[in-house]
Residue, then its C-alpha position, 0 to 999 in steps of 0.5 A: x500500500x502506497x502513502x502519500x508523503x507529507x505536504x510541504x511548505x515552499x519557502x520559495x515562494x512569496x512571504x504572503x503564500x508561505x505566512x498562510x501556508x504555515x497556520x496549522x503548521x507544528x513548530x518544536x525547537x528542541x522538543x518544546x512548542x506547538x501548533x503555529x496559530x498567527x503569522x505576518x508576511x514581510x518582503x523587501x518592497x514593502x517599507x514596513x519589513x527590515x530589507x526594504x532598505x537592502x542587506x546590512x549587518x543586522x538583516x543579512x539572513x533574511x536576504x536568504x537561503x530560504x527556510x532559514x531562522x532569521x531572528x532579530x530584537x524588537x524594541x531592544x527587549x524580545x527576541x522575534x523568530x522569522x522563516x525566511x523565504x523567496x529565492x536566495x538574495x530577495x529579502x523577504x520573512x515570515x514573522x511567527x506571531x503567536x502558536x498554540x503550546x503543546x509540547x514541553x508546556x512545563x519548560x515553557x512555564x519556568x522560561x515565561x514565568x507563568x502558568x496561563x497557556x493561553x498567554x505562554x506563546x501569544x506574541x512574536x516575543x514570548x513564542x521566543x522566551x517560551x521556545x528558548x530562541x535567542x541570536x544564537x538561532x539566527x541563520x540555522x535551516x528551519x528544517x534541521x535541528x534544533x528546529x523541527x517544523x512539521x507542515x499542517x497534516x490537513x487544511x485549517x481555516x485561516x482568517x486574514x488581516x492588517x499586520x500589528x505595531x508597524x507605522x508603515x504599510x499598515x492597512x496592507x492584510x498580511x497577518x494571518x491567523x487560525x480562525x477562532x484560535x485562543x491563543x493569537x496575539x489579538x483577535x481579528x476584526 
């Protein structure tokens, strides 16, 4: 008997295609973390993502290979873990918003410092603490260890909307998320 092979996510494809493709998706570093419930889609012509001004130092993982961690520091206080995507040299990323935890709930408890589940991994700064992502991830393929990303195994409904705390293209509805999830950031409208 034949088995269909697992789905894939194309990280080559645009970030819009690959932020709605990860909803439902399973994401573990280390064996700690759950399903990926809110995303938000970033690419180098749009003035709100950190490669509309070209590669530097700070943003040169996100100029590619794809399917890699590029991590960076929000407001100089939480680590925010983004899956770059498009082919090598464009500049675009997915920000990981918030996901559901599911495993290695105890870990994630010591790290953020509270028992609350719905709060553990519900924005792009405590899915870092929770998860243990530091700098030290930034660069590393998403698809080998520490990471373990496993695509969604059936179709999910995913709702859309305009991205969260950014002061440019900000009506632009590249934030996605699983419908009716408790565990997003913000609720959609």
């Amino acid at each position: 008997m034949m088995t269909a092979a697992p789905p894939t996510i194309d990280f080559t494809a645009s970030s819009v295609d690959v932020a709605r493709s990860l909803i439902g998706a399973t994401l573990l570093v280390d064996g700690v973390g759950g399903r990926i419930v809110e995303t938000e889609a970033y690419d180098r012509e749009d003035p709100a993502s950190h490669s509309f001004s070209g590669p530097n130092r700070r943003n040169k993982v996100m100029f590619g290979p794809p399917c890699r961690a590029y991590i960076y520091r929000s407001y100089g206080i939480h680590w925010c873990l983004n899956f770059v995507c498009r082919p090598d040299g464009h500049g675009a990323g997915v920000l990981i918003r918030a996901i559901e935890p599911l495993a290695g709930l105890d870990i994630m408890r010591i790290r953020r410092g509270m028992s609350n589940a719905r709060l553990l991994c519900s924005g792009p700064g405590r899915v870092c603490q929770a998860l243990g992502i530091t700098d030290e991830h930034s660069g590393i393929p998403i698809d080998t260890p520490p990471f373990q990303l496993i695509p969604p195994a059936e179709q999910v409904d995913v709702v859309t909307g305009p991205r969260i705390g950014i002061s440019k293209a900000k009506d632009a509805p590249w934030r996605f998320g699983l419908a009716g999830s408790p565990f997003l950031s913000r609720p959609f409208r």
